[in-house]
C-alpha positions in Angstrom: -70.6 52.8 60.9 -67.4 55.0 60.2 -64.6 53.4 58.9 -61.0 54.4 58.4 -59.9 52.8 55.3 -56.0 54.1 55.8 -56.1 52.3 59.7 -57.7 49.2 58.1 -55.0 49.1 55.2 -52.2 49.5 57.5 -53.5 47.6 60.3 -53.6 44.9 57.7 -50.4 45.5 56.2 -48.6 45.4 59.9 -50.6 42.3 61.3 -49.8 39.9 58.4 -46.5 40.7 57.0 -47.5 37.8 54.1 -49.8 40.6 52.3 -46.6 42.6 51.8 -44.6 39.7 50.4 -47.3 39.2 48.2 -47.6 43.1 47.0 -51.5 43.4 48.0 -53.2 46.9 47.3 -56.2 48.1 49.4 -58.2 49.8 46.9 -61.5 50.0 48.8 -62.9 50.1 52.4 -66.1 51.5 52.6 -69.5 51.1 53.7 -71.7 48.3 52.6 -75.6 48.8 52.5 -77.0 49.2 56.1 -75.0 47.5 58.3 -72.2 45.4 56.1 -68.9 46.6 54.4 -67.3 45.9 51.2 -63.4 45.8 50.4 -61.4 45.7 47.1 -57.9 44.4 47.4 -55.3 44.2 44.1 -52.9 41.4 43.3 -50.6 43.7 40.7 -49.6 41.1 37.8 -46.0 40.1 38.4 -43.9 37.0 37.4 -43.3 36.1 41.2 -47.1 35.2 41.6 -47.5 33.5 38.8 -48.4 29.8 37.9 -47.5 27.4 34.8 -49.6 29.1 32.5 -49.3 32.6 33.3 -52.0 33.8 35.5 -52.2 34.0 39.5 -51.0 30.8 40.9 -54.1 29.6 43.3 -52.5 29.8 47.0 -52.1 33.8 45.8 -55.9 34.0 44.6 -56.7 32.0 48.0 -54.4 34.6 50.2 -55.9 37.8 48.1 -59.8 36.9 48.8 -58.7 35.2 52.6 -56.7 39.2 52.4 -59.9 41.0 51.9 -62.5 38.5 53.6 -60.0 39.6 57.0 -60.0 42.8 56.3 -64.2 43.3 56.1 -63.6 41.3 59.3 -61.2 44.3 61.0 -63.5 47.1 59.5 -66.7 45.7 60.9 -65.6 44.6 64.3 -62.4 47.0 65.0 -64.5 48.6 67.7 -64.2 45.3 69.3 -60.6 44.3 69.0 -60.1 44.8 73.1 -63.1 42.4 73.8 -62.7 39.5 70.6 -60.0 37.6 68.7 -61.1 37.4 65.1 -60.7 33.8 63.9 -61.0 31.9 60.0 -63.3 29.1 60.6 -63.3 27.5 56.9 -62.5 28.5 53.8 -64.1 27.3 50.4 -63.1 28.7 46.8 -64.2 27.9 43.4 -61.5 28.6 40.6 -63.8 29.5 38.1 -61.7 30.6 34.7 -57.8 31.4 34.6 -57.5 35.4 35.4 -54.7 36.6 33.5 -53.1 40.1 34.7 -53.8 42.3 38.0 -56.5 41.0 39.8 -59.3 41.9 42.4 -61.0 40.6 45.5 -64.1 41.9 46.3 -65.2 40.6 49.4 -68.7 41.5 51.7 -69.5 40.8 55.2 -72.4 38.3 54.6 -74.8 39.1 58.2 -75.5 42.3 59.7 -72.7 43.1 62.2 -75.6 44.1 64.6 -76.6 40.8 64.3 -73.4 39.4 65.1 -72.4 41.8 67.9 -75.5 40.9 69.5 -74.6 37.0 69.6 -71.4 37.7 70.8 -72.7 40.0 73.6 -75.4 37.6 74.4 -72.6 35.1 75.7 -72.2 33.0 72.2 -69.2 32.2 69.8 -71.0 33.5 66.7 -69.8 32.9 62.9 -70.5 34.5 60.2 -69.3 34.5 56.4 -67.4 36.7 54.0 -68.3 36.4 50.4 -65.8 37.2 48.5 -65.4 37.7 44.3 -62.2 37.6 42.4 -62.3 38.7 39.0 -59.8 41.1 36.8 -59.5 44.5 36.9 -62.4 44.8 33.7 -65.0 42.4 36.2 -64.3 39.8 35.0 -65.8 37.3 37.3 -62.7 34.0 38.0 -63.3 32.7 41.2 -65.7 32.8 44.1 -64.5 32.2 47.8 -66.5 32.1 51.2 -64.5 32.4 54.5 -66.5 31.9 58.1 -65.2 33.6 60.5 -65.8 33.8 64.7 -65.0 35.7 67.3 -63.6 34.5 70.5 -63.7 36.3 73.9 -60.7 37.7 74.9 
């Protein structure tokens, strides 16, 4: 799989004007094992994110890993963009331990995309998860997030 981590970014950054607002930095898109595909996305530390005790206030920790989870999404089925609508399903995250200062979603595409390509060309809906980590910039781990996602037909 090739991927071009400067067409991902600014696809992203075109297609959901809300990760601008937000200040997102796409600090990875790259290759993930066989057939999957990591990416890192930054929330810089600034006042206008924060919460009542000084970290990330949750709906920007939720945006950042939902961010990344659709941007694994773009990078492993871009090929496919005249053919499927990509499409969040559900969304679960666990705040784990207050981050405090820049932080970083790490999300991976949880099924092969073969796998997946081959349910969607074999006439199904399929879904498939994004695991995603969000942690500070030293790894430290703060919360865990899984989106589903699916892909319609066109």
């Amino acid at each position: 799989m090739t991927i071009d981590s400067r067409q991902i970014a600014a696809g992203m950054l075109d297609a959901v004007p809300f990760v601008r607002t937000l200040g997102f930095e796409f600090v990875e898109i790259a290759p993930d094992g066989a057939e999957g595909v990591r990416v890192g996305v930054r929330l810089p530390d600034t006042p206008a994110t924060h919460n009542h005790v000084g970290g990330p206030h949750a709906g920007a920790l939720f945006t950042l890993g939902e961010t990344a989870s659709g941007a694994v999404v773009l990078a492993a089925f871009g090929a496919m963009l005249d053919r499927v609508v990509p499409l969040a399903v559900t969304a679960n995250i666990a705040y784990r331990k207050l981050a405090l200062g820049p932080v970083r979603a790490t999300a991976r595409l949880g099924r092969p995309v073969a796998e997946v390509t081959a349910e969607f060309d074999a006439g199904t809906r399929p879904e498939f998860p994004v695991l995603v980590e969000i942690g500070t910039e030293d790894g430290e781990l703060t919360a865990e997030m899984t989106v589903v996602w699916t892909l319609r037909r066109r």
